[in-house]
C-alpha positions as CSV (number, residue, x, y, z in Angstrom):
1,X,-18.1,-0.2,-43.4
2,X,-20.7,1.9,-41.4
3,X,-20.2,3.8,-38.7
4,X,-22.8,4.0,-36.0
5,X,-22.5,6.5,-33.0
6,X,-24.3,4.9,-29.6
7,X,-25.3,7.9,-27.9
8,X,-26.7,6.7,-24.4
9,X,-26.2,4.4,-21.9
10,X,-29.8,3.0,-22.5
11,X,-29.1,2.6,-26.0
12,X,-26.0,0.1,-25.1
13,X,-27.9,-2.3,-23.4
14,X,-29.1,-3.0,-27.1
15,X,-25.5,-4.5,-27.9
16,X,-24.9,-6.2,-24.6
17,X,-25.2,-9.0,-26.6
18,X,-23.0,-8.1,-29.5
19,X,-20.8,-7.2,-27.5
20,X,-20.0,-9.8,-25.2
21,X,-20.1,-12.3,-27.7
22,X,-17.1,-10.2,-29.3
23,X,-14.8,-11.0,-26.4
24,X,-15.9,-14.5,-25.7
25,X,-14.4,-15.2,-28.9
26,X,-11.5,-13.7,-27.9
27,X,-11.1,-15.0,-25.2
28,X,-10.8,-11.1,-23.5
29,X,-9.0,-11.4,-19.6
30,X,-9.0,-7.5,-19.8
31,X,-12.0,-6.4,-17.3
32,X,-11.7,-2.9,-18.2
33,X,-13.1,-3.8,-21.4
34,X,-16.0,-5.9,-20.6
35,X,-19.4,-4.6,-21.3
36,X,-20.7,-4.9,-17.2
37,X,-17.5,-2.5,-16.7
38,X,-18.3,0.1,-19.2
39,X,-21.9,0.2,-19.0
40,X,-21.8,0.9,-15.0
41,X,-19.1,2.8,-15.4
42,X,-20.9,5.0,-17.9
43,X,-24.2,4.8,-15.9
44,X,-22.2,6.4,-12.5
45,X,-19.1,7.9,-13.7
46,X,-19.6,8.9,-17.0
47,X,-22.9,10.7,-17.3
48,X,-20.6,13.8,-16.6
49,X,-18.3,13.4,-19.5
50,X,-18.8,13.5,-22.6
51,X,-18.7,10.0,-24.2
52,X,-18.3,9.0,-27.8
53,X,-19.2,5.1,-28.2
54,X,-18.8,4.3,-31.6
55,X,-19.9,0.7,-33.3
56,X,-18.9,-0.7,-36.9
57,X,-20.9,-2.1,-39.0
58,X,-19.8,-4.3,-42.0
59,X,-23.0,-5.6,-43.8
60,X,-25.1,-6.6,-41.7
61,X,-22.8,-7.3,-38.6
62,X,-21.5,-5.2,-35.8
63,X,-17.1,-5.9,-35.6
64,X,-16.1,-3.7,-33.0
65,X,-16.8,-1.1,-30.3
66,X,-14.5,2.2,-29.6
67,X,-15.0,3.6,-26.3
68,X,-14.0,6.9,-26.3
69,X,-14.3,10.2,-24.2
70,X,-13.6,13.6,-25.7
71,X,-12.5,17.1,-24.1
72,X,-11.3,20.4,-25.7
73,X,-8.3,22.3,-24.7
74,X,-7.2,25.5,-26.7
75,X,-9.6,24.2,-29.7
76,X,-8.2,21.1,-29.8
77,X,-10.4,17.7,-29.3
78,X,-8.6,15.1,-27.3
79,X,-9.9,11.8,-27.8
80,X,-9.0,9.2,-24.9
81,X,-10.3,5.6,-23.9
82,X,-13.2,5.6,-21.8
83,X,-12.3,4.6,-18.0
84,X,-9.1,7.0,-17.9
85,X,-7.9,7.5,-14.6
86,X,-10.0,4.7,-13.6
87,X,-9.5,1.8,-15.4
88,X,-6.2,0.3,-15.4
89,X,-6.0,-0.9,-19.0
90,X,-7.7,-0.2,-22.2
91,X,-8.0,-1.1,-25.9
92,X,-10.4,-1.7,-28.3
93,X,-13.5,-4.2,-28.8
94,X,-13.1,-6.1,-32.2
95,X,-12.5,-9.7,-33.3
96,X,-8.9,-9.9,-34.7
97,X,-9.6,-10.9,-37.7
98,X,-11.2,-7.1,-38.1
99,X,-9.3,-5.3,-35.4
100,X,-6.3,-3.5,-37.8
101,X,-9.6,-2.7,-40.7
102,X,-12.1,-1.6,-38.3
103,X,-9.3,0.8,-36.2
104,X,-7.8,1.9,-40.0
105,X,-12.0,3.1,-40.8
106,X,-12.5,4.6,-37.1
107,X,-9.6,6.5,-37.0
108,X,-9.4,7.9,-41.0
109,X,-13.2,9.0,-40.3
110,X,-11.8,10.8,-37.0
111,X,-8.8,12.5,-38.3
112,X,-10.9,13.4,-41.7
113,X,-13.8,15.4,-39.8
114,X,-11.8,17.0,-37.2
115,X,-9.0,19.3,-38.2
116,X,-7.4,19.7,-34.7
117,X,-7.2,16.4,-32.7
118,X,-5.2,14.3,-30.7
119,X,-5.3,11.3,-29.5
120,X,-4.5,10.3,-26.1
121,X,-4.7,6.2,-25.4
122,X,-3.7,5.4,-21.6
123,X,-3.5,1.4,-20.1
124,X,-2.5,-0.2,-23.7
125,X,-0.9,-3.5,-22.8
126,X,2.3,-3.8,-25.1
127,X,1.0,-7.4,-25.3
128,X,-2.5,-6.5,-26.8
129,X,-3.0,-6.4,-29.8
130,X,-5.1,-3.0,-29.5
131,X,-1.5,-1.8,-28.9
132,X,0.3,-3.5,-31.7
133,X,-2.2,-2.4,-34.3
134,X,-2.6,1.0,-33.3
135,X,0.7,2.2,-32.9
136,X,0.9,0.4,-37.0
137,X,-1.9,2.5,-37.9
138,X,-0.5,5.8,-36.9
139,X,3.1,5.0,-38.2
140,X,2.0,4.3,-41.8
141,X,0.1,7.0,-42.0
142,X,3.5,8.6,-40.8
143,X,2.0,10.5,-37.4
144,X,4.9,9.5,-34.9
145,X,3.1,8.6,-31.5
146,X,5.1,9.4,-28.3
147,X,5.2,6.5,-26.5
148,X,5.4,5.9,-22.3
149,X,5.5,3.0,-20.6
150,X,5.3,2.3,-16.9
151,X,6.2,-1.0,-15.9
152,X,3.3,-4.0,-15.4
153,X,4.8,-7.5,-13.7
154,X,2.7,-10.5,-13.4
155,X,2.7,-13.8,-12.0
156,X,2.2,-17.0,-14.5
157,X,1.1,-19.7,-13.1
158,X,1.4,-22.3,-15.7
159,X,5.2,-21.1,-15.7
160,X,6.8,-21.8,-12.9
161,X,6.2,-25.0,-10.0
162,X,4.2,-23.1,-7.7
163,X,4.4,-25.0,-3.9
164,X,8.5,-24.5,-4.3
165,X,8.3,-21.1,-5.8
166,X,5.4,-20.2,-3.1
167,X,7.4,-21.3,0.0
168,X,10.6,-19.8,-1.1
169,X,8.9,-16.2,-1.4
170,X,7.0,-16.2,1.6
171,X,10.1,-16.4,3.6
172,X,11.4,-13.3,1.6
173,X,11.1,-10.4,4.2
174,X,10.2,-12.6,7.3
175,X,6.5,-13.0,6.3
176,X,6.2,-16.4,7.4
177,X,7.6,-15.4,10.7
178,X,5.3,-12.4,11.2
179,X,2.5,-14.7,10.4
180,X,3.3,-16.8,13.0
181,X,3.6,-14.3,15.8
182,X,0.0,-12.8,14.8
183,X,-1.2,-16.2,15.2
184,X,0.2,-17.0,18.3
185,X,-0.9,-13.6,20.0
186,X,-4.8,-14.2,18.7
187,X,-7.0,-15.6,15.8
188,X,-6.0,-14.5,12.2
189,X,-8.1,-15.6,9.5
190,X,-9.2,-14.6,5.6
191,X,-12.6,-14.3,4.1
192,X,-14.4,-13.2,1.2
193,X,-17.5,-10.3,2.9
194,X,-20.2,-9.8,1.4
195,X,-21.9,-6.8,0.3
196,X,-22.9,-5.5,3.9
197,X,-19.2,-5.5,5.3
198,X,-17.8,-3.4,2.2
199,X,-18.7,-0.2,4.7
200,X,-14.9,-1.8,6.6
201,X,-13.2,-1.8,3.5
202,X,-13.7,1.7,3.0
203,X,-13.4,2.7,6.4
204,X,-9.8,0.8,6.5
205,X,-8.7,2.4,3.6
206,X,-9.0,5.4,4.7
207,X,-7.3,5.0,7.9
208,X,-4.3,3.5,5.4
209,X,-4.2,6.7,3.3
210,X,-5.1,9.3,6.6
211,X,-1.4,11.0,6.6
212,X,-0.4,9.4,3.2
213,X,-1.2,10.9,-0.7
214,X,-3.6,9.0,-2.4
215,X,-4.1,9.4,-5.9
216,X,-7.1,6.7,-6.6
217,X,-10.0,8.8,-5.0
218,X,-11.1,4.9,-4.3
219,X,-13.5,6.0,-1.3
220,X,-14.8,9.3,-2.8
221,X,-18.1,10.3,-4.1
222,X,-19.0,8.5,-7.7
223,X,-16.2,6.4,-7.4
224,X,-17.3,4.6,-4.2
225,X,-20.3,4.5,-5.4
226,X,-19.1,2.6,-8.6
227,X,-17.0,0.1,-7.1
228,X,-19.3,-0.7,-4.3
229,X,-21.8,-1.3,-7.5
230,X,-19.2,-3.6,-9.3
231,X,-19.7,-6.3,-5.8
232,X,-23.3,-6.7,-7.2
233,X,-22.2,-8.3,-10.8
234,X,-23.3,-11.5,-11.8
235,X,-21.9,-11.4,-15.0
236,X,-20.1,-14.7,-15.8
237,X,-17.0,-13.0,-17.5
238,X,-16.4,-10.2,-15.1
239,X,-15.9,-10.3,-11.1
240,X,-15.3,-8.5,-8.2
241,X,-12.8,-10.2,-6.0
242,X,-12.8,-9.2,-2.6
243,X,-10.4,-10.7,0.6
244,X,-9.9,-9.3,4.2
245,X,-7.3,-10.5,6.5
246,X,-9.5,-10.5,9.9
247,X,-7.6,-10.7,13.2
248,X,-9.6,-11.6,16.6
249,X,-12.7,-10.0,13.8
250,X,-11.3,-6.8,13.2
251,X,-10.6,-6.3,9.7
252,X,-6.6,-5.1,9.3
253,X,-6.1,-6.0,5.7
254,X,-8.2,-6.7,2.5
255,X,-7.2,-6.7,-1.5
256,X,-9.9,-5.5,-4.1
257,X,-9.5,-6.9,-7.5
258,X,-11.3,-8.2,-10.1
259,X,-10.8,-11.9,-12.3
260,X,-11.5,-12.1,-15.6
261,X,-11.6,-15.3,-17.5
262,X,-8.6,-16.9,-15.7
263,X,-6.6,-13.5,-15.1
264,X,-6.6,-11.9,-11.9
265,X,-5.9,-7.9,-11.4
266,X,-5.1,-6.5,-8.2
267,X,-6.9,-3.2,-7.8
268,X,-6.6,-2.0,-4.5
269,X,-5.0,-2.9,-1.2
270,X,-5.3,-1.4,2.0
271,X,-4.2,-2.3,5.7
272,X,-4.5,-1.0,9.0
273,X,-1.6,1.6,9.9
274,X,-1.2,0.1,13.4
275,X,-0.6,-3.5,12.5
276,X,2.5,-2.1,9.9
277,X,5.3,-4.3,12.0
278,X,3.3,-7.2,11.2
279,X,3.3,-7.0,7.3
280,X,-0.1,-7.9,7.2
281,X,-0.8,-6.2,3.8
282,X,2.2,-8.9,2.6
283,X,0.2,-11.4,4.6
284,X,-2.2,-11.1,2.3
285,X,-1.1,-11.0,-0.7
286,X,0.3,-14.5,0.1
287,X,-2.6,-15.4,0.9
288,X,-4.7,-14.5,-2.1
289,X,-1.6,-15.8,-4.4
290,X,-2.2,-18.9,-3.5
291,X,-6.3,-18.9,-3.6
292,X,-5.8,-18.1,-6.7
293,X,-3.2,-20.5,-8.0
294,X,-6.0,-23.3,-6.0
295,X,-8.9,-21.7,-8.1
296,X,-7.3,-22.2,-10.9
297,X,-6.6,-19.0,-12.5
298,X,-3.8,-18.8,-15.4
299,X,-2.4,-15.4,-14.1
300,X,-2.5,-12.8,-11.2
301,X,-1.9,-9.4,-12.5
302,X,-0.2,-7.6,-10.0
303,X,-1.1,-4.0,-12.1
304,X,0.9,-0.9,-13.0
305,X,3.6,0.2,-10.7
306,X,7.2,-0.3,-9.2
307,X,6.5,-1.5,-6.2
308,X,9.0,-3.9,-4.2
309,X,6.8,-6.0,-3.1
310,X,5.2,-7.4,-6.7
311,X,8.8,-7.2,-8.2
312,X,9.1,-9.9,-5.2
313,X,6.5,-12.4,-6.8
314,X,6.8,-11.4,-10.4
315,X,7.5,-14.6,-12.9
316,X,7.2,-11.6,-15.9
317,X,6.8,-8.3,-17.1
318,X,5.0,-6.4,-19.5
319,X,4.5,-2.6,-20.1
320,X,1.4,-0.5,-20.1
321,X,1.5,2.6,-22.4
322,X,0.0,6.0,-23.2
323,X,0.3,7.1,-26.8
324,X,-0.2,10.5,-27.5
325,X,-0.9,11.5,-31.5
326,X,-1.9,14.6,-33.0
327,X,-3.3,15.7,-36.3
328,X,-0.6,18.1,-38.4
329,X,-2.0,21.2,-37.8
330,X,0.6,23.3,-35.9
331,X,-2.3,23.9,-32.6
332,X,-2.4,20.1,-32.3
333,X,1.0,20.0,-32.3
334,X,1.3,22.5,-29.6
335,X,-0.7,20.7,-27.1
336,X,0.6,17.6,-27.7
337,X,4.4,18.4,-26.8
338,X,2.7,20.4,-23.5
339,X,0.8,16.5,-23.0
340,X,4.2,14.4,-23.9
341,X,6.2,16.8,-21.9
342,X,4.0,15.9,-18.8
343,X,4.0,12.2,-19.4
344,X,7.4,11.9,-19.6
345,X,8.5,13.9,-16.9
346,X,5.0,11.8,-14.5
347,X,7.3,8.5,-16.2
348,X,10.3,9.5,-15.1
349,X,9.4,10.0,-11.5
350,X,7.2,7.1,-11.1
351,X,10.2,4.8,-12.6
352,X,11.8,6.2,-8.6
353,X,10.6,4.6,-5.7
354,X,12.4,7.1,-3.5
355,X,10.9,9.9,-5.4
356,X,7.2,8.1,-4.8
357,X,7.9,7.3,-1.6
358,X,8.4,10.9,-0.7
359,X,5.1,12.1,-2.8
360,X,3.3,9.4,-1.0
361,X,4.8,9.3,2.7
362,X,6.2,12.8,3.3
363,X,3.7,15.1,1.3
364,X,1.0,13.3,2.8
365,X,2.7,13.9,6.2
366,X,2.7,17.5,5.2
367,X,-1.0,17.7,4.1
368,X,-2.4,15.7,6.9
369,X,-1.0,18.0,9.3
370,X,-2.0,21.2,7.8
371,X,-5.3,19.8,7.9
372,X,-5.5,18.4,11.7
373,X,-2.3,18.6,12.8
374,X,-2.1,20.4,16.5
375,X,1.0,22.1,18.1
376,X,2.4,19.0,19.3
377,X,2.2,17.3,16.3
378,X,4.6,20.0,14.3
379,X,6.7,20.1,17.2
380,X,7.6,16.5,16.3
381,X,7.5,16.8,12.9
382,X,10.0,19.6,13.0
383,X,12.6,17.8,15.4
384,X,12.2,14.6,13.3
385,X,13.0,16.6,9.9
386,X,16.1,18.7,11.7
387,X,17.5,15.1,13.1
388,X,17.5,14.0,9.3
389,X,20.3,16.7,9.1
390,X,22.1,17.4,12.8
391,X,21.5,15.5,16.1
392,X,22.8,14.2,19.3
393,X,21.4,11.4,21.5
394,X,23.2,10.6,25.0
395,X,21.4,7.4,26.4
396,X,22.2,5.6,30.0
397,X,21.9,2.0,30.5
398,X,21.1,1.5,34.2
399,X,21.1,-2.1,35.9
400,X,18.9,-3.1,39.1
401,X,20.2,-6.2,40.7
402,X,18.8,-9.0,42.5
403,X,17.0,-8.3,45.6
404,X,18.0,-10.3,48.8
405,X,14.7,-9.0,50.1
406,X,11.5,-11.3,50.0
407,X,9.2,-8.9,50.9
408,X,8.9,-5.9,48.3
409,X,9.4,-2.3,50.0
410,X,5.5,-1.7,49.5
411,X,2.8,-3.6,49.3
412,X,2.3,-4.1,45.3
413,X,-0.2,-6.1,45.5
414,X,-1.7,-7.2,41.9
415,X,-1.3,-3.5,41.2
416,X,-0.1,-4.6,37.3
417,X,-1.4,-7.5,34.9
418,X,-0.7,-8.8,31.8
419,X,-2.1,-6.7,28.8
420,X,-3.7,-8.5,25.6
421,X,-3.6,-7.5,22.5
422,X,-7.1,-7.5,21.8
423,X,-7.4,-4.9,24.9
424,X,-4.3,-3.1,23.1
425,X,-6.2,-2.6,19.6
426,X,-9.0,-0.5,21.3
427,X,-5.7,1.9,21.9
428,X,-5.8,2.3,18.3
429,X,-1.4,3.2,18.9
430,X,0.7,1.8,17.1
431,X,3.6,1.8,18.8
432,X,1.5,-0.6,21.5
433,X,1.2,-3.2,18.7
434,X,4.3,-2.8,17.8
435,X,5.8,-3.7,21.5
436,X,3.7,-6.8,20.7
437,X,5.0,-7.6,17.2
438,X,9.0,-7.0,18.8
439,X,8.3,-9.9,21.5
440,X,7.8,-7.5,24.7
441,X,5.1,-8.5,27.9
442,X,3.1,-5.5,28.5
443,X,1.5,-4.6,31.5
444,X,-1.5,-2.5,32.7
445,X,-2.8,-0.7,35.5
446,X,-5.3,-3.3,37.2
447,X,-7.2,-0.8,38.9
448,X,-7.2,2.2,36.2
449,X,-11.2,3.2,35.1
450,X,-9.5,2.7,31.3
451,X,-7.0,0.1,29.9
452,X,-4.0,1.3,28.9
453,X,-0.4,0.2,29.4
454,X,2.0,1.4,31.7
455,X,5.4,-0.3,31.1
456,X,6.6,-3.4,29.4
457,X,9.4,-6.0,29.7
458,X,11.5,-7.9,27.3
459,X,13.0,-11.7,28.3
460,X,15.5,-11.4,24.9
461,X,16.6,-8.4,23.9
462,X,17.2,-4.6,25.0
463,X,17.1,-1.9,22.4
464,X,17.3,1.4,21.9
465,X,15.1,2.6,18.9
466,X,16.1,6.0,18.5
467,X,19.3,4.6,17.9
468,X,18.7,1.3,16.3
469,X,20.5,-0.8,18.7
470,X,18.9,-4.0,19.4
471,X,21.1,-6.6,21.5
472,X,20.8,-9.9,23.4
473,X,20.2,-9.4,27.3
474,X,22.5,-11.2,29.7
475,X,20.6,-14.9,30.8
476,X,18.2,-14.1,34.3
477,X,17.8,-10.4,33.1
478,X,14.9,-8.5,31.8
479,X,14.6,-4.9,29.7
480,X,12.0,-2.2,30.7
481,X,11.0,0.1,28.6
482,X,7.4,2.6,28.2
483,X,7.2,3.5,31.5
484,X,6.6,6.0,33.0
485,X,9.0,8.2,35.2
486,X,6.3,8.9,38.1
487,X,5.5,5.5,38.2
488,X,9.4,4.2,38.4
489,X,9.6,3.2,41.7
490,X,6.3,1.3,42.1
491,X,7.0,-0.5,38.6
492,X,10.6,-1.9,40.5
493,X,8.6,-2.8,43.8
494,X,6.6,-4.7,41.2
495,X,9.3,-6.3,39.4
496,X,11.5,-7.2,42.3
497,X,8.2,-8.9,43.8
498,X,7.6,-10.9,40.4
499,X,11.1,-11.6,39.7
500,X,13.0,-11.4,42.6
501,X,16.0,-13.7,41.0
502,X,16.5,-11.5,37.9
503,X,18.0,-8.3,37.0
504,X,16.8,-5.5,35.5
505,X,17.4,-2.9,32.7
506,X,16.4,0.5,31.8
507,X,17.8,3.3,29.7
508,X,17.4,7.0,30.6
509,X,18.0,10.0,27.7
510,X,20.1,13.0,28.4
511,X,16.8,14.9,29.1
512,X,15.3,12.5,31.6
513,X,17.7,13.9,34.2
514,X,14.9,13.4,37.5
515,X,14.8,9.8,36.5
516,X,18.2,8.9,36.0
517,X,18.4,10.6,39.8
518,X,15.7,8.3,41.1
519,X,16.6,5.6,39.6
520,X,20.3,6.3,41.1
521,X,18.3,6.4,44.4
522,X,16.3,3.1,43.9
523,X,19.2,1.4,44.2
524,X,20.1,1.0,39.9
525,X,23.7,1.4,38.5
526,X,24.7,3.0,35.7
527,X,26.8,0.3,33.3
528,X,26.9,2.3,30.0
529,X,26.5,5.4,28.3
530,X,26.0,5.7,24.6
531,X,26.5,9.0,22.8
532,X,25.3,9.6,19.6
533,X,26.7,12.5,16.6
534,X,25.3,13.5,13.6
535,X,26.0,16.5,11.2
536,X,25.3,16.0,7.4
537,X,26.7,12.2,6.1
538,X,29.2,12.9,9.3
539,X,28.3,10.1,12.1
540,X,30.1,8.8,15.6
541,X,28.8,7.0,18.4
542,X,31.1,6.6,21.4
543,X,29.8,3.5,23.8
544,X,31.1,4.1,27.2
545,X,30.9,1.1,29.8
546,X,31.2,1.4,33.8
547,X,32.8,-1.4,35.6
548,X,34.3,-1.9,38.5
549,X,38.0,-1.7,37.2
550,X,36.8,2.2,36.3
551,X,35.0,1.7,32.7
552,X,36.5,2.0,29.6
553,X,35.5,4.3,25.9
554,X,35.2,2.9,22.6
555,X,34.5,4.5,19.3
556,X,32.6,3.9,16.4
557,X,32.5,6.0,13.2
């Protein structure tokens, strides 16, 4: 065997051929190895590294391709697959029949001219065969690899009886009813955009990741540039796969993936923060599950990581490794337990979703406020963290009934109308579209010089989020809730002129003490008061209701 060292990225495009011929025998549904992958990748990403592409040669044929990238720490060269931290999976580029002989002459030449080395081989599907006959190779030449694995589920198609598997998950977490409210407040629609709508993609997932860490750099510099390159393929193995959930045409959801002969990888998802009630990045993963299952594709890869929601969809797992080998040579063996020390303590806390939810949610809380966070914004964040640990919430349930009167105390007018939600997604809050999502009618200020809402009533429920009470509403009564104190008076006026029959409800905190005193003067009784203790893992909330017999006091703990 020969080995032959490809040295530039011009130079590959003399094996394109080779080289996809290689996998098409294979039948390859890794994209990470495909030639348009690595060449582009090498082309934007990797001019900057050092890349050692090696090709063997037995007789007169090339067998197989290593991509590798090499870096020195302490004196020691660290061989890794190309694509690390980038690519999800690896492996090597070799018909079968010469995969364990070509990896035995690579790796003997390797170890033979460099004294200190280690290698460091991250995305190895423990399915692959790259995996299978590497970790062999290493073992019988008795240089133990430390293994870790991070955990990979998948959906197979051909497995399972998709239309009764399909409709029984998209029930799971109320996704089929969060659908249907989206739909019946506006239009909601997927498509696939083409090149000169990537700019949203971007743009949304940034706004996903604003006050969240993000590891994937998916948006930054040469790596945008890179995946915004990959759109352009017209390679018949390799694909970009792109979808965006598109509500009244505002994009507030899309997936990038990529499909490679009959396998489907999710890359990338990312959703607009203030459509998060809604579930719309679930939405849409329903949705490409079954394009893909209609396309005709064997598998959807769901990718590395523990996250709930591909756990939910999963028909089976597999495990993506990093082995980490190193020559004999006591340096070698130095910086490998400093790299398997690392790995294992990164595996260890990735295999917690608590753990990466706090990296992920609170951390990025934490960063995106010492960036742009403003005095009010700390002030929150500090009474939010101290309630985690001690609080006390008092909240007042006042009731307006009935009015006898026909004619409201002032003349109202049309001072209020109905709010849309297309009006409420230029407010870019999401607490507005949450109101929506939770079944409220909000209202607006029909003569204000800019839209925004000023209260908004429930028919259902009444509910108290800071406390997490949410109960039915007696019939012919309605629940008020964002408004504002100044504004209490005209908003009853209002109310008692467009529902004169009904009663009304409003809660007022412990601190709102001038409007539970207007409100006491507009007439409104106060029918309970719910008090609310914490201190550590201690809790008690005491419910106090006011009839007329005198009111009676109930517990809970």
């Amino acid at each position: 065997m020969q080995l032959i060292r490809i040295r530039t990225d011009d130079e590959l495009t003399l094996y394109k051929d080779i080289w996809d011929q290689i996998l098409a025998r294979e039948h390859n549904d890794n994209p990470f190895i495909e030639y348009a992958w690595f060449y582009n990748w090498w082309k934007i990403i990797g001019r900057k590294k050092r890349v050692e592409l090696y090709a063997v040669k037995e007789e007169e044929n090339i067998i197989a391709f290593f991509p590798f990238t090499v870096r020195m720490q302490w004196g020691v060269r660290i061989y890794a697959f190309a694509g690390e931290n980038i690519a999800n999976y690896s492996g090597i580029i070799a018909l079968e029949k010469w995969l364990l002989s070509a990896s035995t002459f690579v790796f003997d030449e390797l170890i033979k001219k460099h004294r200190h080395v280690i290698f460091s081989f991250h995305g190895l599907l423990e399915s692959s065969q790259s995996s299978k006959v590497i970790e062999q190779y290493f073992v019988e030449r008795q240089m133990r690899p430390s293994i870790f694995r991070v955990i990979t589920p998948y959906l197979a198609f051909p497995e399972i009886d998709f239309l009764s598997y399909f409709n029984n998950r998209r029930k799971m977490h109320g996704v089929d009813r969060r659908e249907r409210k989206l739909k019946n407040l506006g239009t909601l629609r997927s498509k696939t955009p083409n090149h000169n709508e990537l700019w949203q993609m971007f743009r949304l997932f940034d706004r996903r990741w604003a006050k969240k860490m993000d590891t994937s750099s998916f948006t930054k510099g040469k790596k945008r540039e890179f995946f915004e390159h990959l759109t352009l393929l017209h390679d018949d193995a390799l694909k970009v796969d792109i979808e965006a959930l598109v509500f009244e045409d505002q994009w507030i959801a899309f997936t990038y993936g990529f499909s490679c002969r009959g396998r489907y990888v999710s890359y990338v998802l990312g959703h607009e923060p203030n459509f998060n009630s809604f579930g719309v990045g679930r939405i849409l993963h329903h949705y490409l599950i079954k394009r893909s299952f209609n396309e005709g594709y064997s598998k959807f890869d769901m990718s590395i990581g523990y996250e709930p929601y591909k756990f939910d969809w999963r028909s089976g797992i597999d495990f993506t490794r990093r082995m980490i080998i190193s020559s004999d040579t006591k340096r070698a063996k130095l910086v490998k337990s400093r790299f398997a020390f690392k790995e294992r303590l990164k595996e260890t806390l990735k295999s917690s979703h608590q753990v990466v939810e706090w990296k992920r949610n609170t951390l990025g809380q934490l960063r995106y406020l010492v960036k742009y966070g403003k005095g009010k914004d700390w002030l929150e964040y500090g009474q939010r963290f101290v309630e985690k640990f001690i609080r006390f919430k008092q909240v007042d349930v006042f009731e307006l009934p009935p009015t006898d009167s026909v004619t409201p105390l002032r003349p109202v007018g049309l001072l209020f109308e109905e709010m849309s939600i297309q009006e409420a997604m230029h407010l870019n809050q999401e607490a507005i579209i949450s109101l929506f999502y939770q079944g409220y009618t909000i209202y607006k200020d029909s003569f204000a010089e800019t839209t925004k809402p000023a209260f908004a009533l429930h028919t259902d429920n009444w509910r108290i989020d800071a406390l997490q009470i949410v109960e039915s509403l007696p019939k012919q009564t309605y629940f008020l809730t964002y408004d504002v104190y100044k504004n209490i008076d005209i908003i009853t006026d209002f109310f008692q002129k467009i529902k004169p029959a009904h009663t009304l409800w409003v809660t007022a905190s412990v601190w709102q003490w001038r409007k539970r005193k207007r409100l006491q003067q507009l007439g409104y009784k106060r029918i309970s008061r719910i008090k609310h203790f914490k201190c550590g893992r201690y809790e008690r909330k005491q419910v106090e209701k006011y009839t007329e017999s005198g009111g009676d006091v109930h517990s809970v703990h």
